[in-house]
Steps between C-alpha positions, in 0.01 A plus 500: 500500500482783228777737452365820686403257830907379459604848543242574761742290704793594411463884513537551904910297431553717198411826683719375809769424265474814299535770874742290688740363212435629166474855618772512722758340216408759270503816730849375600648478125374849428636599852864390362477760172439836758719666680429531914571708789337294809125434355490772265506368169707755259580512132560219247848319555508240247775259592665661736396315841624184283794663432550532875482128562806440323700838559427639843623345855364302639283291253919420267573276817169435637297403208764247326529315811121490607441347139775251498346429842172451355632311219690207707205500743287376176782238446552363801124507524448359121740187580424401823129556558361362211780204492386399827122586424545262212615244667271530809198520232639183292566308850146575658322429161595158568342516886125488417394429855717808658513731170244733631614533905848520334442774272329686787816521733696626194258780420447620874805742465392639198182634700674716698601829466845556376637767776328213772761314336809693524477618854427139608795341340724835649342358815613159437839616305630726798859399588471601866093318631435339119393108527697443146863591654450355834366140348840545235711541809338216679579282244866540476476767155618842726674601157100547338386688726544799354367862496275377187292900463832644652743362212495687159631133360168348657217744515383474144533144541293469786203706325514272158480193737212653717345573213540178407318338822234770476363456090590172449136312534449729211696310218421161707094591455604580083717205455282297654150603292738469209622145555123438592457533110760311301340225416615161660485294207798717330783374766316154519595488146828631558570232767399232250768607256733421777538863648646531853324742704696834520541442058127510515461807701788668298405399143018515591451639825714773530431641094115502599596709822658802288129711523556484849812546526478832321262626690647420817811661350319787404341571821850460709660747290169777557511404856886572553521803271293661749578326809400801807378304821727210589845743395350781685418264835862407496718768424307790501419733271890572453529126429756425791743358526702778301241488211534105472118488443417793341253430257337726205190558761695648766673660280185684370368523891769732584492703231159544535466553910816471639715752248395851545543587229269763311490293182447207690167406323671559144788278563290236655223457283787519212653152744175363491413555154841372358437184758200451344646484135749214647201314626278561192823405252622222713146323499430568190828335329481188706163475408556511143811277533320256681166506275784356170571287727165311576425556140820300420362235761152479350533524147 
């Protein structure tokens, strides 16, 4: 396949990619540089809808929280997805026979759409007709069943773990391609030298795992920087209870539509755009970080 038949094929994805996310990322940057009064785009503003991020009520209280929000929902997230993916992945590499079915079930979740997701589980969460309380009180534990999306101390909780559930076939599918190419003959060799079996995952298995582990990494912390659909199913676009899950998203959703605002569109695409440098710096540095470190492994 010549070069011109290559791009033949890829044209129709680069001119989809170019109206419905290229264009829109750069019309909102310049957006955040003008001045607005409803859709009427006035003179140049420079940094001043930036400057009203951090000075102007309510995005001093709002925005702080809604990142530090969006910050512990990529911890919680970070640690115990991809700790239990990992271990899923390492378990089921070892179940030839079942691997596949196995690695079905886990993915299903991930298939479905993340607002499905939220209003089911606030189905299945309800304190007053939800299956989760009334099978905790059956069972003699009345003190956990609790108000889990009507707690401030347990809401954000509740979406990291959900969010759990929901995405994690995703680092069990990684994991698993990745353990499907460490070669076997590298902890057979271990073992001979009188390894046990977690000193041989530590000190061979787990070192040839960093690729993977970055990426998964990387992709978490994209993912819950800009976390909309499961926060929004549960709390609203407020982020109830009391802002408990307010993310960045919401955050930018009311600005945008729920505000009033005239220079609604200048202060949200100036939210977007500085939620895009977070993303953009954030992937980038763990990327580079995480590149020394492979080349560390390899060389």
């Amino acid at each position: 396949m010549n070069r011109r038949t290559g791009l033949l094929f890829v044209t129709p994805a680069l001119a989809l990619f170019g109206v419905f996310v290229l264009y829109p990322m750069v019309t909102a940057f310049s957006y955040a540089f003008y001045e607005w009064q409803g859709t009427a785009r006035g003179g140049w503003a420079g940094l001043e809808n930036f400057s009203a991020l951090l000075t102007r009520a309510p995005f001093t209280t709002d925005l702080p929280r809604a990142l530090l929000h969006n910050v512990l929902f990529f911890v919680g997230t970070m640690l115990v997805q991809n700790t239990i993916g990992l271990t899923v992945a390492f378990l089921l590499h070892r179940r030839a026979r079942t691997r596949r079915a196995l690695q079905t079930l886990y993915a299903m979740p991930y298939l479905v759409s993340p607002i499905v997701i939220g209003y089911l589980w606030t189905l299945l969460l309800s304190p007053t007709f939800g299956p989760v309380n009334t099978l905790l009180t059956k069972v003699g534990l009345e003190s956990w069943a609790l108000p889990w999306l009507g707690d401030p101390d347990t809401a954000l909780w509740v979406v990291i773990l959900v969010s759990v559930w929901q995405w994690i076939g995703f680092p069990v599918l990684l994991y698993g391609a990745a353990l499907g190419g460490v070669p076997e003959e590298l902890s057979e060799a271990a073992r001979v030298d009188g390894a046990s079996n977690l000193q041989t995952f530590r000190r061979v298995t787990l070192p040839l795992l960093v690729p993977a582990i970055g990426t998964v990494s990387v992709l978490t912390f994209i993912f819950a920087m800009e976390a909309f659909a499961l926060p929004y199913a549960f709390g609203g676009s407020t982020g109830n209870p009391a802002g408990s899950t307010d993310f960045i998203s919401l955050l930018f959703y009311r600005t945008a539509f729920d505000s009033g605002a005239p220079d609604a569109i200048g202060t949200s695409s100036a939210l977007a755009t500085l939620l895009f440098v977070v993303i953009f710096g954030g992937a980038y540095a763990a990327t580079a970080v995480l590149r020394r470190h492979e080349k560390r492994i390899t060389s």
